[in-house]
KETIZA-517778 format. One record per residue: residue number from 1; residue in one letter; chain; x negated, y negated, z of N, C-alpha, C, O in turn. Coordinates in pm, 1 decimal. Each point is the difference from the previous one (the first is absolute). Layout:
residues N
[NUM,A,A,[X,Y,Z],[X,Y,Z],[X,Y,Z],[X,Y,Z]]
...
This chain:
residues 112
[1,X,A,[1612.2,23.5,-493.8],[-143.9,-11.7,-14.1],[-54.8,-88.3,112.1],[44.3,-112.3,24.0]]
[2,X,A,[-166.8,184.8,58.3],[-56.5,-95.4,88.5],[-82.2,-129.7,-45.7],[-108.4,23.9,-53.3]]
[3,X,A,[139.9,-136.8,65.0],[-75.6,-162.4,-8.0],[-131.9,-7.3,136.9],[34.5,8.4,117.8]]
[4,X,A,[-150.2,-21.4,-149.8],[-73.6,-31.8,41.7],[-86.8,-127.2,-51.7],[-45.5,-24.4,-111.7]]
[5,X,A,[39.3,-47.9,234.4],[-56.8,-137.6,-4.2],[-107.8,-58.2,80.7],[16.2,-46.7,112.8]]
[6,X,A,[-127.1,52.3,-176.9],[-106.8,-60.7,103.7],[-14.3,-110.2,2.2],[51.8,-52.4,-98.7]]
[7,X,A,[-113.7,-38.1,185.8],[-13.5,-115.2,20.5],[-142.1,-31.5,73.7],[-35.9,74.0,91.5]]
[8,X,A,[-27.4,-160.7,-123.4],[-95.1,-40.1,117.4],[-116.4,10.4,-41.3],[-84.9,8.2,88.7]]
[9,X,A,[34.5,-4.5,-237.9],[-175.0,-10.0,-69.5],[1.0,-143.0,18.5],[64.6,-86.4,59.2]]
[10,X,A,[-183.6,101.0,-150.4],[-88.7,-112.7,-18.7],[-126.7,-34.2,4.9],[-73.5,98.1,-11.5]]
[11,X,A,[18.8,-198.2,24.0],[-129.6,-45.8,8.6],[-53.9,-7.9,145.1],[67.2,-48.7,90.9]]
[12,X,A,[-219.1,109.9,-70.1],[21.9,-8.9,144.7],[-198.3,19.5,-43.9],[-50.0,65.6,-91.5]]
[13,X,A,[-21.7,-153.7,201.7],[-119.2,19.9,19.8],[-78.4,182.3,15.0],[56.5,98.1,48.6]]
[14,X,A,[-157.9,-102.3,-91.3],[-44.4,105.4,75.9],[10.9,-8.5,163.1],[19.7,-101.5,66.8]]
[15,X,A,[-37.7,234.8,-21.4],[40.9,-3.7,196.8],[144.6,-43.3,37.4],[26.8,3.9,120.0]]
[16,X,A,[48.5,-35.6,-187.1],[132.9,-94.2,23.5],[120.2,136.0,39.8],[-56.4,103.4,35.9]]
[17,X,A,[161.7,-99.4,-38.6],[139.2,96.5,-33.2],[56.9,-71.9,-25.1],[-8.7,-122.7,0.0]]
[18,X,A,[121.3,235.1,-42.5],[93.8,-47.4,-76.4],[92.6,157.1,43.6],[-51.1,111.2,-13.4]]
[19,X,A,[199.3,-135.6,68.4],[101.3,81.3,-8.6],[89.6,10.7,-103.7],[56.0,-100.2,-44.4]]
[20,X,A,[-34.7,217.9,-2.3],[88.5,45.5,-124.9],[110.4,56.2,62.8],[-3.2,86.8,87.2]]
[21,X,A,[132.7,-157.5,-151.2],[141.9,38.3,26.2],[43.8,115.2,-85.7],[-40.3,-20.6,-114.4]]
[22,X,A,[98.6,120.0,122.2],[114.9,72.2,-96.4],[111.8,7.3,32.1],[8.3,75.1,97.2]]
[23,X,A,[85.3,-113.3,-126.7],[170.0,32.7,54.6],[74.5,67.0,-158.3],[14.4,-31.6,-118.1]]
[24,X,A,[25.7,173.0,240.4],[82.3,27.0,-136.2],[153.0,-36.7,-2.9],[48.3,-97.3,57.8]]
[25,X,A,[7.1,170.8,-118.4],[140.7,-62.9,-28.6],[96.7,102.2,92.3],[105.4,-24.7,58.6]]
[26,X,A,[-189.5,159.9,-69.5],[80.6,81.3,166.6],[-48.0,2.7,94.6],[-56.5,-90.2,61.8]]
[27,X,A,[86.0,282.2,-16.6],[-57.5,35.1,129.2],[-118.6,104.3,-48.8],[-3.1,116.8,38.7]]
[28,X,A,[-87.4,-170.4,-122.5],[-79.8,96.1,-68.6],[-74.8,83.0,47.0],[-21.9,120.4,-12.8]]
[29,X,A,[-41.0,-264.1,111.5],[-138.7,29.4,93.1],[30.2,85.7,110.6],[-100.4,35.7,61.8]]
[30,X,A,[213.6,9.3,-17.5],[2.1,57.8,119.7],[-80.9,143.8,9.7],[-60.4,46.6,96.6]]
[31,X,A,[76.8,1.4,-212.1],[-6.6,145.8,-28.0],[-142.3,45.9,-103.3],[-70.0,99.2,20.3]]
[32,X,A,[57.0,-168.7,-98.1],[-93.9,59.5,-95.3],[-137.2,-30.6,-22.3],[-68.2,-56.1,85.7]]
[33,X,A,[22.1,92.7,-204.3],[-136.5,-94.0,53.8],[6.9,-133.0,-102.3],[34.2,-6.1,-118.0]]
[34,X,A,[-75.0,-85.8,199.7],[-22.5,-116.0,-45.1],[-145.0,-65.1,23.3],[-84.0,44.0,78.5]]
[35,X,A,[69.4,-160.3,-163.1],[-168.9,-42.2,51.2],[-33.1,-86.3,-125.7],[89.6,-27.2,-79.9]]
[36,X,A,[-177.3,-2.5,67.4],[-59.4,-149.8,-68.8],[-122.2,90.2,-79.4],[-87.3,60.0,62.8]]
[37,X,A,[94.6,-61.0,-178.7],[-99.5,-9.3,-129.5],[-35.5,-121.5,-13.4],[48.3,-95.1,61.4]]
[38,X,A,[-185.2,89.5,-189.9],[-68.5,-153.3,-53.9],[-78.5,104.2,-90.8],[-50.9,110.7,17.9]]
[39,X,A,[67.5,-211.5,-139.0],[-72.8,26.2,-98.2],[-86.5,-108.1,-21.3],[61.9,-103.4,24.7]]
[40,X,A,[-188.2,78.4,-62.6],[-50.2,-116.2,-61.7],[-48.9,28.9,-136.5],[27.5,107.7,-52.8]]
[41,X,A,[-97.2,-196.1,-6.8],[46.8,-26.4,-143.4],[-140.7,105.0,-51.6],[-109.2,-0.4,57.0]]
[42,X,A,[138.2,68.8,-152.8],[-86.7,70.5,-77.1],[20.4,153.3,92.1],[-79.7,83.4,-43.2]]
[43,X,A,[153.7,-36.9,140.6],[-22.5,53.0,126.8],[148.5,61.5,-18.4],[96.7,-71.4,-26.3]]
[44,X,A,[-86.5,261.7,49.0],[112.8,58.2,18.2],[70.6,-57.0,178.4],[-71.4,-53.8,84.7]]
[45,X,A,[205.4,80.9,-67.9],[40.3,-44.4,127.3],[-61.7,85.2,73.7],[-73.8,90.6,-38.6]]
[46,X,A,[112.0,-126.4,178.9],[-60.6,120.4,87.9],[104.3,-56.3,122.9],[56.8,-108.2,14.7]]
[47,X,A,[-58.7,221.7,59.0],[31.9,-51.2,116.8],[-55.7,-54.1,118.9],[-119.8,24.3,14.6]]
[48,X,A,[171.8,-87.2,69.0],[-73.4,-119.1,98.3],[76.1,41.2,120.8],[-82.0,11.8,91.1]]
[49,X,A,[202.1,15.4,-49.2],[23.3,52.9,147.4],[140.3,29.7,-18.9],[74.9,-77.4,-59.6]]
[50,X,A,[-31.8,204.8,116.6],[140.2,64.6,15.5],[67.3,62.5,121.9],[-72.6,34.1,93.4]]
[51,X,A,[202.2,-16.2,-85.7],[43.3,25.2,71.6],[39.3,160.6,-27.6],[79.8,10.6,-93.2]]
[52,X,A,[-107.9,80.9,137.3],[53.4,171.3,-45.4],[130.8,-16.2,21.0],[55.6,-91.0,61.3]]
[53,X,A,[-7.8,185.9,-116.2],[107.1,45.0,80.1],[31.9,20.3,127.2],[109.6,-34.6,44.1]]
[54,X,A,[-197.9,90.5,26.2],[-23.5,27.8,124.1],[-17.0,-101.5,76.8],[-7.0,20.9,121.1]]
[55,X,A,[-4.2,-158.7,-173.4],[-37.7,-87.6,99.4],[-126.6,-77.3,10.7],[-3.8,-114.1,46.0]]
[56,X,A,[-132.6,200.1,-103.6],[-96.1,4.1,44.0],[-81.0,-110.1,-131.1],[33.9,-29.0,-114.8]]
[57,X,A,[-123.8,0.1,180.0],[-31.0,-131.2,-154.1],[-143.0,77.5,-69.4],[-76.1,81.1,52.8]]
[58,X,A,[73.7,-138.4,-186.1],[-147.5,40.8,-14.5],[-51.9,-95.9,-102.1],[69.0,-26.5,-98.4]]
[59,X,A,[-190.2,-28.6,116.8],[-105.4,-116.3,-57.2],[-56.2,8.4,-115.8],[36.1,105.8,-51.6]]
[60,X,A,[-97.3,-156.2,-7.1],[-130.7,43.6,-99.8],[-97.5,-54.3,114.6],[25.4,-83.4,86.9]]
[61,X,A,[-170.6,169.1,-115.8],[-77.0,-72.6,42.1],[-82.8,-124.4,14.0],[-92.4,-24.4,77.6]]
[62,X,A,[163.4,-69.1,-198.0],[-45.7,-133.0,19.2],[99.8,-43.5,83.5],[-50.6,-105.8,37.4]]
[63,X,A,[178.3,113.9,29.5],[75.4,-61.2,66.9],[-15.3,47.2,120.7],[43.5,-65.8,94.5]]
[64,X,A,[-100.3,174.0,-75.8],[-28.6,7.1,147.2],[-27.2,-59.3,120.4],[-122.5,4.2,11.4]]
[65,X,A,[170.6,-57.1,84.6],[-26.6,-117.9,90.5],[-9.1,-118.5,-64.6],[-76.9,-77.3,57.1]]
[66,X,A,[136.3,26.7,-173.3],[41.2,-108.7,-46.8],[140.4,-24.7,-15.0],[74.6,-91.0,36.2]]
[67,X,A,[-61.0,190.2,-95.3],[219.2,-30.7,-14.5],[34.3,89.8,122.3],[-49.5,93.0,63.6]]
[68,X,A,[158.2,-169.2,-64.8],[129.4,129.2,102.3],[151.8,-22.9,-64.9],[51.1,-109.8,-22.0]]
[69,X,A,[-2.6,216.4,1.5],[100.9,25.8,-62.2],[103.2,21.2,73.3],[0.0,101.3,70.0]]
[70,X,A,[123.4,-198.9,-67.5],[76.4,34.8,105.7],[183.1,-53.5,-68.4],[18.3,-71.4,-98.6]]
[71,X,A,[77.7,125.0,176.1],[140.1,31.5,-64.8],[90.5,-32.7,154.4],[3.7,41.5,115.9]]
[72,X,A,[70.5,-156.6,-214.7],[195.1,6.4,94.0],[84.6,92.6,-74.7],[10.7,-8.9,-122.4]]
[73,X,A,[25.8,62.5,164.2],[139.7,66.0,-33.9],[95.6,-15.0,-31.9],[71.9,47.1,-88.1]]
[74,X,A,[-61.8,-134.0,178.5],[107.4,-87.8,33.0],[54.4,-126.9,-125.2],[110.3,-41.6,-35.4]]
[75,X,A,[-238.4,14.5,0.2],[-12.0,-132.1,-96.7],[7.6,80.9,-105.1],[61.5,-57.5,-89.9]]
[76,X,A,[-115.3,226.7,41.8],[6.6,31.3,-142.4],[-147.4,-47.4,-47.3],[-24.9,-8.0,-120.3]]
[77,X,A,[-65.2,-21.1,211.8],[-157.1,-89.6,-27.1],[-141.0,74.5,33.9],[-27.3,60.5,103.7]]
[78,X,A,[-37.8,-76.5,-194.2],[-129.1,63.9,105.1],[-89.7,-100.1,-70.3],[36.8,-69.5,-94.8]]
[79,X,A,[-156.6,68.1,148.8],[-89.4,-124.7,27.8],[-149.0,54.3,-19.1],[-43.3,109.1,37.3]]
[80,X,A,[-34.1,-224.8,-113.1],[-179.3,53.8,3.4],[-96.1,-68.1,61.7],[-86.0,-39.0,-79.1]]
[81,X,A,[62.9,2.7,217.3],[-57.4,-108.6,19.7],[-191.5,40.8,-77.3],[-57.8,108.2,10.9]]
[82,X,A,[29.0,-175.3,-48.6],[-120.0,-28.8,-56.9],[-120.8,-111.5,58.1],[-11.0,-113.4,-46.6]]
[83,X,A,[-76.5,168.0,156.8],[-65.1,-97.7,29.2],[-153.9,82.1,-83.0],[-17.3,106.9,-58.6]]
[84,X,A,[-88.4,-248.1,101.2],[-143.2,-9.2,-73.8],[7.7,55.6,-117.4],[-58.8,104.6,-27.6]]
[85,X,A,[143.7,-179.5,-65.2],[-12.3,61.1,-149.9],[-104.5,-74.1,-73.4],[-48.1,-113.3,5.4]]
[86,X,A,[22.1,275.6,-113.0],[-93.8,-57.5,-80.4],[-6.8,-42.6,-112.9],[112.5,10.9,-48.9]]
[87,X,A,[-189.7,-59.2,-30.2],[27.5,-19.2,-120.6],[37.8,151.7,-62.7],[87.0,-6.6,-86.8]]
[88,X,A,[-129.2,121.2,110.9],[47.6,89.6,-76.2],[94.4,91.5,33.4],[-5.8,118.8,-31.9]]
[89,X,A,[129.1,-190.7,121.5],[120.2,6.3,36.7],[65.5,-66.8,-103.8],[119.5,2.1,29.5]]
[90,X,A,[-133.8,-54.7,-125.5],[54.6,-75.8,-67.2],[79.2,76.8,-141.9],[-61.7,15.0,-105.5]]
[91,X,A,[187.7,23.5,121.2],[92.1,68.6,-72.6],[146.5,-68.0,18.7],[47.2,-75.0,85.4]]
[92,X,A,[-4.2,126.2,-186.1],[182.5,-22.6,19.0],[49.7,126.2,103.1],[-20.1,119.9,-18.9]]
[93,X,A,[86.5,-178.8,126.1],[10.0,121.1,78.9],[184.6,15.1,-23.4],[87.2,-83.3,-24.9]]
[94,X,A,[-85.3,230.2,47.1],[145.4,28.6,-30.9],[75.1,93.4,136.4],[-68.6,65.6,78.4]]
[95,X,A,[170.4,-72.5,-72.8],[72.7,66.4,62.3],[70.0,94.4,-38.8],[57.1,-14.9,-108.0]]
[96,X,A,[-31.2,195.3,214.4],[-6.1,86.1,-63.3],[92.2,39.1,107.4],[1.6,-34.7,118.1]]
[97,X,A,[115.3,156.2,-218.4],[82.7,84.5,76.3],[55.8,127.1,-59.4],[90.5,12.9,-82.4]]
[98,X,A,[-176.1,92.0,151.7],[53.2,128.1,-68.8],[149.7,13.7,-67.6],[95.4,-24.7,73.8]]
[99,X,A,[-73.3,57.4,-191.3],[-77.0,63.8,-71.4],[-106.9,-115.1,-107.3],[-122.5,-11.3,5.3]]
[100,X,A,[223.6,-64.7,-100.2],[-56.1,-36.1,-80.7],[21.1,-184.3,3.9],[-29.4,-73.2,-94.4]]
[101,X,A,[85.3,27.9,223.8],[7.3,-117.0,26.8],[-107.2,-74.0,14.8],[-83.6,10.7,89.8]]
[102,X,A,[85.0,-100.7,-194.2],[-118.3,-130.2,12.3],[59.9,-148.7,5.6],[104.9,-28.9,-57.5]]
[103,X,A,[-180.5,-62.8,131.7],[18.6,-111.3,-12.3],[-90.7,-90.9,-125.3],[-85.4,40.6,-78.8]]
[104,X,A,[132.2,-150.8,94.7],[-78.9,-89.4,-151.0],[-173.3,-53.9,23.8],[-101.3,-24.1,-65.7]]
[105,X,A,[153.5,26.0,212.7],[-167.0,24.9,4.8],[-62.5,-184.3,34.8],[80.4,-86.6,-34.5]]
[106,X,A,[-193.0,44.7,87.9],[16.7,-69.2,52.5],[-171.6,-64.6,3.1],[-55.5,53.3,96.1]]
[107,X,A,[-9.1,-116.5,-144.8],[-153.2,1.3,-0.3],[-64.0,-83.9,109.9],[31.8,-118.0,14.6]]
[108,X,A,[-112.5,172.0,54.6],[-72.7,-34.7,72.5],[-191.8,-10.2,-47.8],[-62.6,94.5,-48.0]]
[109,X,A,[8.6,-223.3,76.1],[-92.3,-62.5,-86.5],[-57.7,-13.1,143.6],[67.3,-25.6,99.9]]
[110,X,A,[-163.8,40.7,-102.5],[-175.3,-10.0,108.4],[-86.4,-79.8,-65.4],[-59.9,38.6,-100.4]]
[111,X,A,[46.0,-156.8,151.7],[-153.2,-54.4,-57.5],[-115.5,38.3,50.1],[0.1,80.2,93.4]]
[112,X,A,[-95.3,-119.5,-135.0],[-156.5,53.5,80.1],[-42.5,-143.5,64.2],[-103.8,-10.0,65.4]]
């Protein structure tokens, strides 16, 4: 079974970032799709930025030119950097790997 582990929420001003870690426990990321969900509270998850299969990434439109989503290979890691967040960025964000791999998830808090 793949272990996925994020690291790197928290409390962070509005306008501020904050980078989100995932490391899994293999070579998960090389191949499939992987990428970062967030749910916030009262609120189904959704997704926030992925990697296809193919390589190719894709956003929601609130993360657009705010996050960039990016992956070592090498490390088994891929990464969310998060700049000018807002308060309604504010979810537990999780880490994701086809098929049904999730991490525990990790909350990130925006003040106003």
């Amino acid at each position: 079974q793949v272990r996925l582990v994020e690291s790197g929420g928290g409390l962070v001003q509005a306008g501020g970032p904050l980078r989100l870690s995932c490391a899994a426990s293999g070579s998960i990321f090389s191949a499939n799709v992987v990428g970062w969900y967030r749910q916030a509270p009262g609120k189904q998850r959704e997704l926030v930025a992925v990697f296809t299969s193919g390589g190719s990434t894709t956003y929601i439109d609130a993360a657009k030119g705010r996050f960039t989503i990016s992956r070592d290979n090498a490390k088994n890691t891929i990464y969310l950097q998060m700049n000018n967040l807002k308060p309604e960025d504010t979810a537990v964000y999780y880490c994701y790997a086809w098929p049904t791999n999730w991490g525990q998830g990790t909350q990130v808090t925006v003040s106003s």
